[in-house]
N, C-alpha and C positions, 0 to 999 in steps of 0.2 A: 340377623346380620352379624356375620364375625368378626374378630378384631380387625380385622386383613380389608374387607369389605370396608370398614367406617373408617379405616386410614387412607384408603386410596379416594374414598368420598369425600374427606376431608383436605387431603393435596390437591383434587381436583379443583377447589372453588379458588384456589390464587393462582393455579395454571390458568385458569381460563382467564381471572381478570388481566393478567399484565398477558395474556395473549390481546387482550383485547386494548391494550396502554403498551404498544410497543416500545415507546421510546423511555417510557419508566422501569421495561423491563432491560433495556440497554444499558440506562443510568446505576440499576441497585447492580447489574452484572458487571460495569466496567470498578463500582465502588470495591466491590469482593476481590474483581482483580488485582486493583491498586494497593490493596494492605495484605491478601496472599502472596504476591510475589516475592516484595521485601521479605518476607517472615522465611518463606520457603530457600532461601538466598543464607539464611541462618544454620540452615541445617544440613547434617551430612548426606550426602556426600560434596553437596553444593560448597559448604562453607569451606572447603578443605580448594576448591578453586581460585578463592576471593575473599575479601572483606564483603560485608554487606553494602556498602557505598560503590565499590566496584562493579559489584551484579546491578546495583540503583542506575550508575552510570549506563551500564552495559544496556537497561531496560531503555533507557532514552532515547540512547540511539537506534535500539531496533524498533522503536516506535516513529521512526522519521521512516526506515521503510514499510513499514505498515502502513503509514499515509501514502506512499507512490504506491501502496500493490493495490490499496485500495482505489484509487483514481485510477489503476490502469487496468482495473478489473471492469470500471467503466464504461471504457472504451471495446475491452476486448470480450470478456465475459457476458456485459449487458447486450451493447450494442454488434456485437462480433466484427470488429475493426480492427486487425492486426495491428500494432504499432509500436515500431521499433526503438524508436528518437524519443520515446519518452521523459528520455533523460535531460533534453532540451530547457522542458519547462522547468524542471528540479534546476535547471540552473539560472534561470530567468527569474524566478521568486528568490532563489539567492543573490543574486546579483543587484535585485529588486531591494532588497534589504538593505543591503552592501553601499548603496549611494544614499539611501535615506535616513542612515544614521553611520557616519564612519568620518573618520576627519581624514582621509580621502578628495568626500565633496563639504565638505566642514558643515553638514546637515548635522541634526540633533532629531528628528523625527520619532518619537518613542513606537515602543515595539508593539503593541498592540493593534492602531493605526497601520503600521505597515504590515501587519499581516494580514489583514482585510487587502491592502495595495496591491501587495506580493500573489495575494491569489488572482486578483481581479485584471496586473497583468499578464500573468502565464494564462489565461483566460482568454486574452485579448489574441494574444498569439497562436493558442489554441483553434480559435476561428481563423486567425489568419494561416494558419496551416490545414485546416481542413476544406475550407473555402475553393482552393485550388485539386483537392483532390476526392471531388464529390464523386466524380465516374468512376474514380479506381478501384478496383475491388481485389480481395488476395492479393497474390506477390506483386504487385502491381504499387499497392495500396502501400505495402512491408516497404517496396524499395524506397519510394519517395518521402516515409515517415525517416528512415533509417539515414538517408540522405540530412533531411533536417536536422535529425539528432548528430549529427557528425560538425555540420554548418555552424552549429551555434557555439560550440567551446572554439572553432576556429578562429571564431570573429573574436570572441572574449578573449580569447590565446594573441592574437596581432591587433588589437585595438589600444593599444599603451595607451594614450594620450584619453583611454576613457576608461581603463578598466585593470592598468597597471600591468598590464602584457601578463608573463609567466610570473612574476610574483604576487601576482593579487593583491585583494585591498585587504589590507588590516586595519585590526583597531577597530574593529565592527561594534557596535555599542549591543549591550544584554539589558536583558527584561530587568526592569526596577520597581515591578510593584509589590513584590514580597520586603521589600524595603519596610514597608508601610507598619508592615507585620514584626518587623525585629529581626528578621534574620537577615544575616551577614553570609556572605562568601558566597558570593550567586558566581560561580565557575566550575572547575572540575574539581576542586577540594569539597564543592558543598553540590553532588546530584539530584537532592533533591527538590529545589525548586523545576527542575529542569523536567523530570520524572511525574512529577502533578501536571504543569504544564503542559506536556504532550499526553497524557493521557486525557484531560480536558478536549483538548484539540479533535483526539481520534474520536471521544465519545461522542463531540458536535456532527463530526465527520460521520458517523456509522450512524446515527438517528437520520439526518437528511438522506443519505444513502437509502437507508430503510426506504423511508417516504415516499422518496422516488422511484425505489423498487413496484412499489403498490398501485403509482400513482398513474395515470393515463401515458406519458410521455416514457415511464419504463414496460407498460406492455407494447409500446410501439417501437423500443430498442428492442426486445424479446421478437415480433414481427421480423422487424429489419434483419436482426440477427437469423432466425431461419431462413428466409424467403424474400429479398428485395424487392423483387418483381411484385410479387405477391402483396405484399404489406405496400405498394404505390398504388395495387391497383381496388385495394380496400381505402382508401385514400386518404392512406399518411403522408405525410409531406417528408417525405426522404432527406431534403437536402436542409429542413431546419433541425430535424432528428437527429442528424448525423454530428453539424454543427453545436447543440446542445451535449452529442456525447464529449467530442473534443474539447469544446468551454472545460465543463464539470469535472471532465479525467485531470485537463491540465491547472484548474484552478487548487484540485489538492496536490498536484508537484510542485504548484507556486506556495502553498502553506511550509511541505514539506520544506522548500527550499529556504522559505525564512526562517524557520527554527533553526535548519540545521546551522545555517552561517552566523545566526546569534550565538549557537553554544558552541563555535568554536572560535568564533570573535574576527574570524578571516575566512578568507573565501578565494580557490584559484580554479582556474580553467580544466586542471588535469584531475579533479574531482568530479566530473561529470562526462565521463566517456561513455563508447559503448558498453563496455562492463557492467553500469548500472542498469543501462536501459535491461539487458538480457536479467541479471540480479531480480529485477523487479519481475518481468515476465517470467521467470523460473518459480518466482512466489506462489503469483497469481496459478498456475498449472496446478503446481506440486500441492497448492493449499486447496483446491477447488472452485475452480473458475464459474464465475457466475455466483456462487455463496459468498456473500459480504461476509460474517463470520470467518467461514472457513477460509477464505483470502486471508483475513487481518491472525489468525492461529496460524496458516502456513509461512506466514512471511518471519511471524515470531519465532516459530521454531525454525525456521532453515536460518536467519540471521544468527541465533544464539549455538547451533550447530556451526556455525562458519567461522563466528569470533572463539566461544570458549571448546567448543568440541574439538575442531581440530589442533586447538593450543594441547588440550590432555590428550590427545591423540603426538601431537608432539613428544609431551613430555614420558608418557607413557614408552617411547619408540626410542627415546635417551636411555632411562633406566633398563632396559636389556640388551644397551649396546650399540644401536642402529643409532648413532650420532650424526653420521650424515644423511639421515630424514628429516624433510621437514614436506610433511601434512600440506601448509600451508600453500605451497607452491605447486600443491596438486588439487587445488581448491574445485576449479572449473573441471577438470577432469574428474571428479565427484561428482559434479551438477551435471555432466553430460554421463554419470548410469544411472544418477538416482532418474534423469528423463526418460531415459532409457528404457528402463524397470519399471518408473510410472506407469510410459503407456504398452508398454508389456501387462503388465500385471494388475494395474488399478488407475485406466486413463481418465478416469471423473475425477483424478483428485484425494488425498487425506480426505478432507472433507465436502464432498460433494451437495450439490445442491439435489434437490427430489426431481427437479425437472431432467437433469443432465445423467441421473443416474439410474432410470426408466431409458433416457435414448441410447447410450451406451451399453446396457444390458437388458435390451428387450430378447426375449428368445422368439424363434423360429416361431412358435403355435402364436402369441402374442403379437408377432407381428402380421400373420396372415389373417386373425381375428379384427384385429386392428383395419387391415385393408379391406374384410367383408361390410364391418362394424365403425365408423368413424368415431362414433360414440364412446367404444367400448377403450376398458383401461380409463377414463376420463377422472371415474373415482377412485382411481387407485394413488 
């Protein structure tokens, strides 16, 4: 046997175990992340963007959308339920937050507790918006999510007397139990508690994910998702499926939503428009829909493209002149070539999953094979 032979015989026996310990192999890969990024933030040409605390910062909050692309990958990806109003529940977990510790409602509720809350009620709403819209299918489906998501910053927007109208509630209370630990300056001087914390969060977040993916109730979103009809008359229960996709998408917009209004200590109605719902839904495409992974990489790279790219894209458009460019306010007009070119060029996604990346590029011979042979391709 050659050297070549006994080293790939010898990678193989730890592939295979954490293939076989999903959620360990989740855990050592979100750890690598969490001390690569800081480091890589160090160095050129990175460091010439930012201090290290700035890019810590910057990780945090694209880690708040990595939890919506992830709950809305959910919906759309597992279950194939268009949903536009996504943004709804991101603000129903903030908001959730927002009365349970803010002198506001002169509640003290620590943060911990409320983010189990925060999820459990963008959860609750989650059913109560899917409940009504079991028969809708496609645009049907899009208009009446889109509606909702429009409805809910309205009501937070002319609710003063519950919600402080267009100024929001401030004075939101932050996480205290790095306290415990010695460290001071739990805000935007100090990103790092903030950066552990949300990485903690997704890591929970992407193991259940996982599990769910494998588990009975996600090969029946995967059903539902190709064939309705078909998956009712194999006898899934369509209308508890559907309601479990909605719960689950919106109980991680309800996590997202409590972190985020923690680590900015305030929260207003004009931070949850359509803008985000579409943001989110541009993730989930562009990263690879249906691929939990791939989701939670697309969303990080298109977020830190959005905040620091188009900033050196600015700056860069200064230094030869072009001073009245700014990048920034062609943000969305970005997001509608890179769509564009996606599904031009690579509609499965950056990172596709194996299922979506067989349907989208089956060729001609494979798929008349396929119509002789039901079987065949199975093992591919």
């Amino acid at each position: 046997m050659s050297r070549l032979d006994a080293l790939r015989t010898r990678s193989a026996r730890p592939r295979t175990f954490l293939g076989g310990h999903q959620s360990l192999s989740v855990f050592l890969f979100a750890i690598a992340i969490t001390v690569l990024l800081p480091v890589i933030a160090t160095l050129p040409p990175f460091s010439g963007f930012g201090t290290q605390k700035d890019w810590v910062n910057g990780f945090a909050d694209a880690g708040v959308y990595i939890l919506l692309a992830l709950g809305l990958n959910v919906v759309v990806g597992f279950a194939g339920l268009l949903d536009l109003g996504y943004a709804a529940f991101f603000a129903i977990g903030a908001y959730t937050y927002a009365y349970g510790n803010s002198g506001f409602t002169g509640l003290d509720i620590p943060f911990w507790p409320m983010l189990i809350v925060g999820a459990l009620v963008a959860a609750t709403f989650g059913i109560l918006l899917g409940a009504p819209t079991l028969r809708l299918r496609g645009d049907y489906l899009a208009i009446v999510t889109l509606g909702f998501g429009e409805i809910v910053p309205v009501v937070f927007l002319n609710s003063d007397k519950y919600t402080n109208g267009t100024n929001g509630i401030t004075g939101i209370g932050q996480p205290s139990i790095y306290g415990v630990f010695g460290i001071n300056g739990f805000g935007f001087t100090n990103p790092w508690p903030y950066y552990i914390t949300i990485v903690v969060i997704i890591t929970i977040v992407v193991c259940l994910l996982y599990r769910l993916e494998d588990s009975r109730l996600g090969r029946a979103w995967v059903a539902l998702r190709e064939d309705e009809l078909a998956a009712a008359s194999m006898g899934i229960n369509t209308v508890t499926t559907k309601l479990l996709a909605f719960a689950i998408g919106a109980s991680t917009a309800g996590l997202a939503g409590v972190f985020f209004s923690s680590k900015l200590s305030s929260v207003t109605p004009d931070s949850f428009g359509f803008t985000v719902s579409f943001t989110a839904l541009a993730m989930v495409v562009l990263g690879g829909m249906g691929n939990i992974w791939g989701v939670a990489a697309g969303a990080f790279i298109v977020y830190e493209l959005q905040t620091q790219g188009l900033k050196q894209l600015n700056t860069f458009a200064h230094s030869i002149g072009l001073q009245n460019v700014d990048f920034t306010n062609y943000q969305y007009l970005l997001y509608g070539l890179a769509l564009v070119l996606m599904m031009l060029l690579r509609p499965e996604g950056l990172f596709p999953s194996r299922r979506r990346r067989r349907e989208l590029h089956e060729t001609p011979a494979e798929d008349e094979l396929t119509a002789a042979d039901p079987t065949a391709g199975v093992a591919a």
